[in-house]
C-alpha beads as a LAMMPS data file, in Angstrom:
LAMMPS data file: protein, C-alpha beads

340 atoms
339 bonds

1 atom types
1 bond types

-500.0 500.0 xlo xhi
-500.0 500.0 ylo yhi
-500.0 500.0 zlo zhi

Masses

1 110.0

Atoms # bond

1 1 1 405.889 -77.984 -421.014
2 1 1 404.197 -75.398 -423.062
3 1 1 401.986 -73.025 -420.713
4 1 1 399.416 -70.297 -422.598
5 1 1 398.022 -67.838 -419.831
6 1 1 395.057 -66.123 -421.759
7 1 1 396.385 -62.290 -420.676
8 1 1 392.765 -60.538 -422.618
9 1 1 389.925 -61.900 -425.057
10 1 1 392.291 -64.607 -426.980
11 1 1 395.266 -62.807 -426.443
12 1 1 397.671 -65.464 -424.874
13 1 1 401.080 -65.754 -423.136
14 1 1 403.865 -68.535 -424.444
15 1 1 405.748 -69.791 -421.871
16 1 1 408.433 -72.499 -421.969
17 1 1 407.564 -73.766 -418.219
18 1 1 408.997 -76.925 -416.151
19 1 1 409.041 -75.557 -412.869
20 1 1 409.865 -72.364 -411.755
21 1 1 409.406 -68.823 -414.427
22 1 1 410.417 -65.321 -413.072
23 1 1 408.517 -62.438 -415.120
24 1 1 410.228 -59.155 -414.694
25 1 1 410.864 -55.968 -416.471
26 1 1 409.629 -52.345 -416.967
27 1 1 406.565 -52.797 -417.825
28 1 1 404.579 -53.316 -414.654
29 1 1 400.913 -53.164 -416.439
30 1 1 401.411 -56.310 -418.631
31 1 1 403.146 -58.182 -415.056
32 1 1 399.674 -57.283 -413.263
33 1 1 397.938 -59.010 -416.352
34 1 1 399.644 -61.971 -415.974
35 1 1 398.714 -62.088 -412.307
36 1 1 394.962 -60.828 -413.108
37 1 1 394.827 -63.587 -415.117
38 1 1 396.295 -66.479 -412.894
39 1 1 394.090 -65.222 -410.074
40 1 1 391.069 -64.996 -411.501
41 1 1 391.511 -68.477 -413.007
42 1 1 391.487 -69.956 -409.774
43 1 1 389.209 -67.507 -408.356
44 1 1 385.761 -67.370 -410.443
45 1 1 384.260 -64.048 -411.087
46 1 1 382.476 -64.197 -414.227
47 1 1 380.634 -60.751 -413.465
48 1 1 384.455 -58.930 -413.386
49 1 1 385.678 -61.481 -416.316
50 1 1 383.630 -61.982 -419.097
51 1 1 383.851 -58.628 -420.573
52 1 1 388.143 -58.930 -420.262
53 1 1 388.301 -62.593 -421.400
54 1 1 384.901 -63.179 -423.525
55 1 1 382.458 -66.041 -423.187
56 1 1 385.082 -68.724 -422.688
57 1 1 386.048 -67.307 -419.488
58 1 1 389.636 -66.896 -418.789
59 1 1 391.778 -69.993 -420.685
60 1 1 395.098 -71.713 -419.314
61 1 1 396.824 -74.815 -420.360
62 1 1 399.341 -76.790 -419.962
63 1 1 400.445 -78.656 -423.405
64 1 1 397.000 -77.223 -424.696
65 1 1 394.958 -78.706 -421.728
66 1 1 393.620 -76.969 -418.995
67 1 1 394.832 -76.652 -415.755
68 1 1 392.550 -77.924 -413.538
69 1 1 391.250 -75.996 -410.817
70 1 1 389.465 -78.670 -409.130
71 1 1 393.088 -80.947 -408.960
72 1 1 395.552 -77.904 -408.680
73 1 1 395.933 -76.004 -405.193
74 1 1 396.958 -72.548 -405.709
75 1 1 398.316 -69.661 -403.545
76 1 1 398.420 -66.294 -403.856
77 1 1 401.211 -64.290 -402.015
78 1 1 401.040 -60.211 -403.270
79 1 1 400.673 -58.859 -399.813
80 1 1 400.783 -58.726 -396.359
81 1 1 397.356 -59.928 -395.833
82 1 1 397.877 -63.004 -397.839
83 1 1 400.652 -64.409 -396.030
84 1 1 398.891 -63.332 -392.869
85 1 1 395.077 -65.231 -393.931
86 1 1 397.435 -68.438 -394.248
87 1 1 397.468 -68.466 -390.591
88 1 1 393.948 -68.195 -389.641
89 1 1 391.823 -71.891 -389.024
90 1 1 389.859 -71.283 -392.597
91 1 1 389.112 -73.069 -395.317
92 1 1 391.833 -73.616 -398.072
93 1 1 394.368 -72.045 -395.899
94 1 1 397.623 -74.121 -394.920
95 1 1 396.928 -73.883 -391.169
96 1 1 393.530 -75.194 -391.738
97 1 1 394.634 -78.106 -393.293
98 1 1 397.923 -78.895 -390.780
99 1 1 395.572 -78.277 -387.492
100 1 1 392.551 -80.548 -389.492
101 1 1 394.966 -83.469 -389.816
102 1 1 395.037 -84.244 -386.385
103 1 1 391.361 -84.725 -386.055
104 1 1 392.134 -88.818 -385.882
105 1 1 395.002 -88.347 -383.143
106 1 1 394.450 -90.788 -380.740
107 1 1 395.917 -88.275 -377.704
108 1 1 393.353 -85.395 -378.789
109 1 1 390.750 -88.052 -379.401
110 1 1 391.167 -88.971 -375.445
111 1 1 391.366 -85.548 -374.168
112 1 1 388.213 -84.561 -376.510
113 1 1 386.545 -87.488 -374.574
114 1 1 387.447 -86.342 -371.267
115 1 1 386.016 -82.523 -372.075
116 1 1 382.784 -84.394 -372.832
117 1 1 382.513 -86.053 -369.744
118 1 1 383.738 -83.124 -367.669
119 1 1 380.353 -81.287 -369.761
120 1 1 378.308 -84.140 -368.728
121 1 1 378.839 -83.550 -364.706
122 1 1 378.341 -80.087 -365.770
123 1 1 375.214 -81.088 -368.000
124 1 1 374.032 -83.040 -364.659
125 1 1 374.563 -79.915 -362.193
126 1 1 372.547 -77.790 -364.225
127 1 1 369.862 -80.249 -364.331
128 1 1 369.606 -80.083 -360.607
129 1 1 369.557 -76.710 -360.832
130 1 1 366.703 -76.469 -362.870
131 1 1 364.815 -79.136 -361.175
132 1 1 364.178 -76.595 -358.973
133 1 1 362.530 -74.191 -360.838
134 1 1 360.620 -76.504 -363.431
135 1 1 359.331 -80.299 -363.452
136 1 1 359.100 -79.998 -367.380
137 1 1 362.022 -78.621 -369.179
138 1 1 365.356 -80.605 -369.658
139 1 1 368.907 -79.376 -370.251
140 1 1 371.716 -80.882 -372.438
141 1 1 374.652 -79.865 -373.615
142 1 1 375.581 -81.684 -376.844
143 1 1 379.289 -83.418 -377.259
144 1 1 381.587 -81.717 -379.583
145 1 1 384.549 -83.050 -381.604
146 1 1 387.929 -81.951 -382.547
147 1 1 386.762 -79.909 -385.493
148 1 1 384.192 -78.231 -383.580
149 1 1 386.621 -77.131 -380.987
150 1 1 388.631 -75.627 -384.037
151 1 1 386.121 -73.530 -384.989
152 1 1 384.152 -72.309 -381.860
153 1 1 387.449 -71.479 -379.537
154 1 1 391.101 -71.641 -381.521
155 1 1 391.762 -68.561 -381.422
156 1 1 395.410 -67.307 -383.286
157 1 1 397.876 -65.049 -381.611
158 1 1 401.517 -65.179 -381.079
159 1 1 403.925 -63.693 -377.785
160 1 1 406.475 -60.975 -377.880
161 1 1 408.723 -59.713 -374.500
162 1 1 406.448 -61.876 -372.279
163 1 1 402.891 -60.039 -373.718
164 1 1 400.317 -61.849 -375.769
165 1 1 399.262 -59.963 -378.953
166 1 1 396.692 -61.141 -381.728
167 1 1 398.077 -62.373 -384.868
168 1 1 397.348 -59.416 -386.501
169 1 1 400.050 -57.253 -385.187
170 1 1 403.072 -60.168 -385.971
171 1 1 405.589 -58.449 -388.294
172 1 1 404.673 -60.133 -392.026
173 1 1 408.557 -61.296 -392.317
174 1 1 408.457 -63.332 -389.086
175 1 1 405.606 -65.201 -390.775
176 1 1 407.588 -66.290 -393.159
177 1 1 409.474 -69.216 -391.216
178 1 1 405.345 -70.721 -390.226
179 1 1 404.368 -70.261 -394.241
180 1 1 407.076 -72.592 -395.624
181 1 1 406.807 -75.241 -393.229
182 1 1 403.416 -75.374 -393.293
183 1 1 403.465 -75.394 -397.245
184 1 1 405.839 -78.066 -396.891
185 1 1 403.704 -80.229 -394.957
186 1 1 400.639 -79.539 -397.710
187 1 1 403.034 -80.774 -400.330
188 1 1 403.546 -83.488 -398.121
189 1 1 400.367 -84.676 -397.593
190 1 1 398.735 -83.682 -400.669
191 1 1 398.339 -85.804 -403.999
192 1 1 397.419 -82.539 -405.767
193 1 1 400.024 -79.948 -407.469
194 1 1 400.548 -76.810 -405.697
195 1 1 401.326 -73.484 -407.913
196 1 1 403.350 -70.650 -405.565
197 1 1 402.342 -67.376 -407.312
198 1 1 404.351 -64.528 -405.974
199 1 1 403.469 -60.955 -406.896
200 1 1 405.187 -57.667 -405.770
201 1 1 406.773 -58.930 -403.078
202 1 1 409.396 -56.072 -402.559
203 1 1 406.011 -54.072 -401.554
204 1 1 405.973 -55.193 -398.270
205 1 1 409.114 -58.251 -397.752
206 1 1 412.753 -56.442 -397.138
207 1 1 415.317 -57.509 -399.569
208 1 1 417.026 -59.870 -397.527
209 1 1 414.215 -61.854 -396.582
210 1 1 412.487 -62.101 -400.549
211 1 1 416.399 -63.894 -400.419
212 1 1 415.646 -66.620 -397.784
213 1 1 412.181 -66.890 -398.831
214 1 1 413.139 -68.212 -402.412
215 1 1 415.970 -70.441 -401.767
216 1 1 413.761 -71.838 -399.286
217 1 1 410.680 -71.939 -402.184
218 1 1 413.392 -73.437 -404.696
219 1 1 414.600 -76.434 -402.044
220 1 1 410.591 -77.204 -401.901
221 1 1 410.065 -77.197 -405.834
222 1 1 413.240 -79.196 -406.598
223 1 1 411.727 -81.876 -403.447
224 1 1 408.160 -82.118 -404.069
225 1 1 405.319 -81.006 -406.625
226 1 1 405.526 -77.419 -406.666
227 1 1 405.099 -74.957 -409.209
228 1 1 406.632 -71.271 -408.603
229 1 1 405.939 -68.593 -410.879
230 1 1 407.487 -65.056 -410.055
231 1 1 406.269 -61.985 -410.884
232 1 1 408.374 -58.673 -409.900
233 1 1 409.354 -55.091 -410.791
234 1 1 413.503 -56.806 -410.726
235 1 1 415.224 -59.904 -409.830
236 1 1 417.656 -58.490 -408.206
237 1 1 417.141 -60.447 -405.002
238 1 1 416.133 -63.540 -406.431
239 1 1 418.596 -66.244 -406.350
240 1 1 419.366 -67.039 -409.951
241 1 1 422.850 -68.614 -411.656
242 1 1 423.371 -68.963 -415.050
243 1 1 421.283 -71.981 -415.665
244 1 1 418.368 -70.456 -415.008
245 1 1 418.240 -67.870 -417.265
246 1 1 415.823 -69.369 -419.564
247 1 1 413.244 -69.151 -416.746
248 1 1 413.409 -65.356 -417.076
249 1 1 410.752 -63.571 -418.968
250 1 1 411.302 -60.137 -419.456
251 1 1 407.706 -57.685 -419.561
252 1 1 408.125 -54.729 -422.179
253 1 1 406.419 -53.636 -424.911
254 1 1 406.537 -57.376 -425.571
255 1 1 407.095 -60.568 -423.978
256 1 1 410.522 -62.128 -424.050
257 1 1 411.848 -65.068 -422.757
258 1 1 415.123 -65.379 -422.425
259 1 1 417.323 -68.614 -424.058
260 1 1 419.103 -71.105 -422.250
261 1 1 422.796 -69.282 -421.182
262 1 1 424.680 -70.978 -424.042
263 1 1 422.553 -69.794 -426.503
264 1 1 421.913 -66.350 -424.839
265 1 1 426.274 -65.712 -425.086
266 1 1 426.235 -66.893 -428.745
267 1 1 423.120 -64.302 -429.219
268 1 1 425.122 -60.876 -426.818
269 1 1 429.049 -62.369 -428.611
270 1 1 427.304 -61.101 -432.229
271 1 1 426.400 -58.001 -431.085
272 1 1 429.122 -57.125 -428.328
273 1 1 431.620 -54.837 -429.390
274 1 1 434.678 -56.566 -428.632
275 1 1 435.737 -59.703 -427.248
276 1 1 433.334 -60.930 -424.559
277 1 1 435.460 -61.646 -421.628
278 1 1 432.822 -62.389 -419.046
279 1 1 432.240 -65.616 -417.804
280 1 1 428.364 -67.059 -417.373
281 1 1 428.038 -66.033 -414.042
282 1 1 429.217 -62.482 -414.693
283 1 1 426.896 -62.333 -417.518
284 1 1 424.359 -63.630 -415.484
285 1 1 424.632 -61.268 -412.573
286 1 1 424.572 -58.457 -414.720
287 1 1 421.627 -59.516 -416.192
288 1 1 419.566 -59.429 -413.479
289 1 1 420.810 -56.177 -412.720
290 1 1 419.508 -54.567 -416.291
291 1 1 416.394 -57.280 -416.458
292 1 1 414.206 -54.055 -415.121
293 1 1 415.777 -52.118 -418.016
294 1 1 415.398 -53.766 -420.800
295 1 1 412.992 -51.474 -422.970
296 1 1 412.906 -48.735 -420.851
297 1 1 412.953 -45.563 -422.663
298 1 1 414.045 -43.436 -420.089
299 1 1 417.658 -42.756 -419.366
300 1 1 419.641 -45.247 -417.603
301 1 1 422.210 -44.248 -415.021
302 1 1 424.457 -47.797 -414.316
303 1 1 427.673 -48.618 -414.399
304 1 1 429.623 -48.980 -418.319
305 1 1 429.551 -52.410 -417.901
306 1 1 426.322 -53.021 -417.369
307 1 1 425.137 -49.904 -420.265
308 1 1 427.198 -52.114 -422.829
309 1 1 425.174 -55.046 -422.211
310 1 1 421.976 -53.442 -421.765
311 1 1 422.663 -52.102 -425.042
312 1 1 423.291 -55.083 -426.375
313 1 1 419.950 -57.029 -425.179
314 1 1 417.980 -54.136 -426.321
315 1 1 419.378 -54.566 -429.893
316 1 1 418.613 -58.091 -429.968
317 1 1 415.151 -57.341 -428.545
318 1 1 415.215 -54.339 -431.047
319 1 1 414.789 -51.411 -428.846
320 1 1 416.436 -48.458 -428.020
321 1 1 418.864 -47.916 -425.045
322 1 1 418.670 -43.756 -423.609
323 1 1 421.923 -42.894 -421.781
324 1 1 424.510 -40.095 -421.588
325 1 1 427.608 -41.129 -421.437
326 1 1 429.016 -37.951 -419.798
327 1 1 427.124 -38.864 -416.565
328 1 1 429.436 -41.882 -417.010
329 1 1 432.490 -39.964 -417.020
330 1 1 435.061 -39.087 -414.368
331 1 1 437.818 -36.898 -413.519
332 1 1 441.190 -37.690 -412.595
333 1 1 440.595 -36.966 -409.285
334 1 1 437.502 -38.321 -408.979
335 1 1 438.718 -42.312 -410.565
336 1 1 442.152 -41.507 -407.998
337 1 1 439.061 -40.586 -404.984
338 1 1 437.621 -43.690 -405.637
339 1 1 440.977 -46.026 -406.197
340 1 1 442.176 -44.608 -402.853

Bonds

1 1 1 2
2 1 2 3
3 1 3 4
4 1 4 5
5 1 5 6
6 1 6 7
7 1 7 8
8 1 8 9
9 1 9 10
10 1 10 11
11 1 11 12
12 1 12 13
13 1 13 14
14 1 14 15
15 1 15 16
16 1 16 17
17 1 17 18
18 1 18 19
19 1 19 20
20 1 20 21
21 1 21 22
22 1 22 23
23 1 23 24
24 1 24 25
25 1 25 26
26 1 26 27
27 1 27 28
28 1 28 29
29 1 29 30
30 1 30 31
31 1 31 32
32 1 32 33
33 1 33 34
34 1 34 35
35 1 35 36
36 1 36 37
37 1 37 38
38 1 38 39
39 1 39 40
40 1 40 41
41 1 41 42
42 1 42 43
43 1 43 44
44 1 44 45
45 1 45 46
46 1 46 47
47 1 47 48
48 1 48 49
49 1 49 50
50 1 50 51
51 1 51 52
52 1 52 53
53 1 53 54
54 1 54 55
55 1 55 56
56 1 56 57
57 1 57 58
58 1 58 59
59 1 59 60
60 1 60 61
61 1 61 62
62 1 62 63
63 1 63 64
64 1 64 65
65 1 65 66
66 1 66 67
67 1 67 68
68 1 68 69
69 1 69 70
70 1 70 71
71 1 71 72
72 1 72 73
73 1 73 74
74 1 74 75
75 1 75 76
76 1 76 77
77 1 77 78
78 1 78 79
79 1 79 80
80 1 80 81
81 1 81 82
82 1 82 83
83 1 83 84
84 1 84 85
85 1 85 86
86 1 86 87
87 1 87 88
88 1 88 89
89 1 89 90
90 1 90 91
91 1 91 92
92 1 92 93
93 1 93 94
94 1 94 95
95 1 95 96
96 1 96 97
97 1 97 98
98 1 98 99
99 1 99 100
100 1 100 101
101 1 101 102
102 1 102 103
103 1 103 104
104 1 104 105
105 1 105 106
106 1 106 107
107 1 107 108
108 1 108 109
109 1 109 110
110 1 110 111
111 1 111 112
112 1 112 113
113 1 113 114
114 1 114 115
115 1 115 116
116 1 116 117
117 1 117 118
118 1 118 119
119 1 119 120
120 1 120 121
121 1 121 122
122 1 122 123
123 1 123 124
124 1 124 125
125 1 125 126
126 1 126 127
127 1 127 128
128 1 128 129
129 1 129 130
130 1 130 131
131 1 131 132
132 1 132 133
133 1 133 134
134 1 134 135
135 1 135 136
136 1 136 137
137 1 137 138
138 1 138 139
139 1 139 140
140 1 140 141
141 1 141 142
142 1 142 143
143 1 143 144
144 1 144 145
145 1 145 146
146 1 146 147
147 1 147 148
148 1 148 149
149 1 149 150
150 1 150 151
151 1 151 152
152 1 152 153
153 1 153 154
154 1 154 155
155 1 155 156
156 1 156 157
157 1 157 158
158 1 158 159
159 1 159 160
160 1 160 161
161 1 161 162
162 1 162 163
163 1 163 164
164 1 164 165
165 1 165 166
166 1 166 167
167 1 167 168
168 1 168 169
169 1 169 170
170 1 170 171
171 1 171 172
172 1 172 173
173 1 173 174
174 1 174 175
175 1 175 176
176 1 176 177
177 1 177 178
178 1 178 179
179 1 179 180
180 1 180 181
181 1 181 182
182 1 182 183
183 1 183 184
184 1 184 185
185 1 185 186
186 1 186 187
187 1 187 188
188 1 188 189
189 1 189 190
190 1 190 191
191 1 191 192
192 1 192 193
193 1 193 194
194 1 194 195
195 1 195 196
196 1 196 197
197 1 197 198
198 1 198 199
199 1 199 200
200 1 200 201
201 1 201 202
202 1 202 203
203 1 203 204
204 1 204 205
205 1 205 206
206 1 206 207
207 1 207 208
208 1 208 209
209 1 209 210
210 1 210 211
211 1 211 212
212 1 212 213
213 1 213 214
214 1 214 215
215 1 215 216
216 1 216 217
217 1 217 218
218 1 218 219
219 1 219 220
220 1 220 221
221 1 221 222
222 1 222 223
223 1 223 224
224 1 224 225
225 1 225 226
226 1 226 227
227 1 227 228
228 1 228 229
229 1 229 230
230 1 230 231
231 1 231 232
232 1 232 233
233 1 233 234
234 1 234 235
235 1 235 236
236 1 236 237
237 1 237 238
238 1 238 239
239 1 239 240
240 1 240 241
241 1 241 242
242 1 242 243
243 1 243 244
244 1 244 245
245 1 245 246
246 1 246 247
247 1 247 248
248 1 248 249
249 1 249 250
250 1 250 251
251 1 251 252
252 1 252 253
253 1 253 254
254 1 254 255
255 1 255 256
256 1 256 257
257 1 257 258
258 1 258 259
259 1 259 260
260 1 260 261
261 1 261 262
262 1 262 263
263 1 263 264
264 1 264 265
265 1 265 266
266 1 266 267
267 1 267 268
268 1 268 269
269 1 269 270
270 1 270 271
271 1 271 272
272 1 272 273
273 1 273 274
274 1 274 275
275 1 275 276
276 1 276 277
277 1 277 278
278 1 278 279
279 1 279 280
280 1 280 281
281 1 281 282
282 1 282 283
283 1 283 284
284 1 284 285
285 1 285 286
286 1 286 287
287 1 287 288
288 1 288 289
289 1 289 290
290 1 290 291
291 1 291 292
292 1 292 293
293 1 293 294
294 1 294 295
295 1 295 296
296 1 296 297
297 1 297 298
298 1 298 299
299 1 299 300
300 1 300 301
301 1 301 302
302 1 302 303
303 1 303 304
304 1 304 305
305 1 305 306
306 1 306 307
307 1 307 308
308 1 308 309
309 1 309 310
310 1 310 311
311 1 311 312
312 1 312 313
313 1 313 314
314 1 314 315
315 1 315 316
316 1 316 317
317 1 317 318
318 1 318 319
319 1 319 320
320 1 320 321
321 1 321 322
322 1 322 323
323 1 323 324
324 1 324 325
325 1 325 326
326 1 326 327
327 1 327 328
328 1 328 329
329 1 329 330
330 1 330 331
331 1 331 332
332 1 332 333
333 1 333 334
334 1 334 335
335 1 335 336
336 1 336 337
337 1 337 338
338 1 338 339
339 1 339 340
């Protein structure tokens, strides 16, 4: 599938995209574009828009039709505060629509019914009350349903060493666990594709957990109908093996995504400078450590084997690679330090 993201006024993106793209690199200002973009497709704004994207508003398609925003069910994670509105009862969030599915549960439905009659006595005692006072006016209280309930007294917290605290002050990475199963029940009960747009998530999710998060996030797209697109300063925390390397788009002075990992070794073997003795894995570790690299025209500071490579995608990309090789260098009893 062929997706064109529509970065300024008819200036488009090329993606190769099935399921899943990761969009790294140095240059951070043309990665916030491609999230500008995607956001503000599903988010209508035409007073911040049309003077970025023209009269057409912002375009993207899918095998040159549009994605539609009316059949497509988007989220947004590029902060705390977005993983954090997930969890509030509010429209188009995920616990909305997990708590609102129970609104035909024949339990609830029961105990709903009993609340009503318990407001009735009390409906009944006020009466007499006011009896008292007036021969004229009448009281009532008025039954309310499930989804009333929801949205006059649910109120969100969560309990830590015993004390109750509002949501609010819940560490973002122990949300983490609630977001994926309750985005796995949406994909469950949902006809509609869901897109998983993750932006700058080192900003405020620790390594580790950006780890779990996306092998998690992979399970769900290789399960269900779930797109992922990734968008990051480095991958180095995203699980990726060779075969995914043509998912990688690297941000630079250009766009540049990468080939499938056959092709990609036939590409680095004509330039390498000897014998390529890495396997695909190696090759693809590596790879993710230079991704943020790639173009950079400051000087690099990494180990040899990663400068010989780097140096290598540059020249296929055709750009420069700044180093000095003396800050590579070490004495002998530095390199006997190190063996010891």
């Amino acid at each position: 599938m062929i997706l064109n993201i529509e970065l300024e006024n008819q200036k488009f993106l090329e993606l190769n995209f099935e399921n899943e793209i990761y969009i790294t690199g140095e240059n951070r200002q043309k990665i916030w574009q491609v999230f500008r973009s995607l956001y503000y497709y599903f988010n209508k704004n035409p007073k911040l828009t049309t003077n970025v994207y023209g009269e057409n508003k912002i375009e993207i398609t899918c095998d040159d039709e549009a994605v539609s925003i009316k059949n497509t069910l988007p989220f947004f994670i590029h902060n705390r505060e977005s993983i954090y509105q997930q969890m509030l009862y509010k429209k188009d969030t995920l616990l909305f629509d997990f708590l609102n599915s129970f609104e035909n549960d024949l339990e609830i439905d029961r105990s709903i019914e009993q609340l009503n009659d318990e407001l009735l006595k009390i409906e009944i005692l006020l009466q007499q009350h006011l009896d008292n006072y007036s021969n004229n006016l009448q009281s009532e209280f008025l039954n309310f349903s499930y989804a009333d309930l929801l949205k006059a007294k649910l109120f969100m917290g969560y309990k830590e060493n015993g004390l109750d605290y509002p949501l609010e002050f819940m560490d973002t990475e122990l949300l983490l666990d609630e977001f994926l199963n309750f985005l796995k029940f949406r994909l469950e009960n949902t006809g509609l594709p869901v897109w998983l747009i993750l932006y700058n998530l080192d900003s405020f999710i620790s390594s580790k957990d950006i780890e779990s998060l996306l092998i998690e996030v992979k399970k769900l797209v290789r399960e269900y109908d779930l797109k992922l697109i990734y968008l990051g300063n480095d991958l180095n925390n995203v699980p990726l093996d060779a075969s995914e390397m043509d998912n990688v788009v690297i941000s630079t002075n250009e766009f540049h995504q990468l080939l499938p990992i056959d092709e990609l070794i036939k590409s680095i073997q004509l330039y390498y400078p000897n014998d390529l003795q890495l396997s695909k894995d190696e090759i693809a570790h590596s790879l993710k450590r230079i991704f943020s690299l790639i173009g950079s025209t400051e000087k690099v500071f990494i180990s040899n084997q990663d400068l010989v490579l780097l140096k290598v995608m540059n020249e296929i990309l055709g750009y420069e690679t700044s180093y000095d090789l003396r800050t590579q260098s070490l004495t002998d009893a530095e390199a006997k330090f190190l063996e010891d």
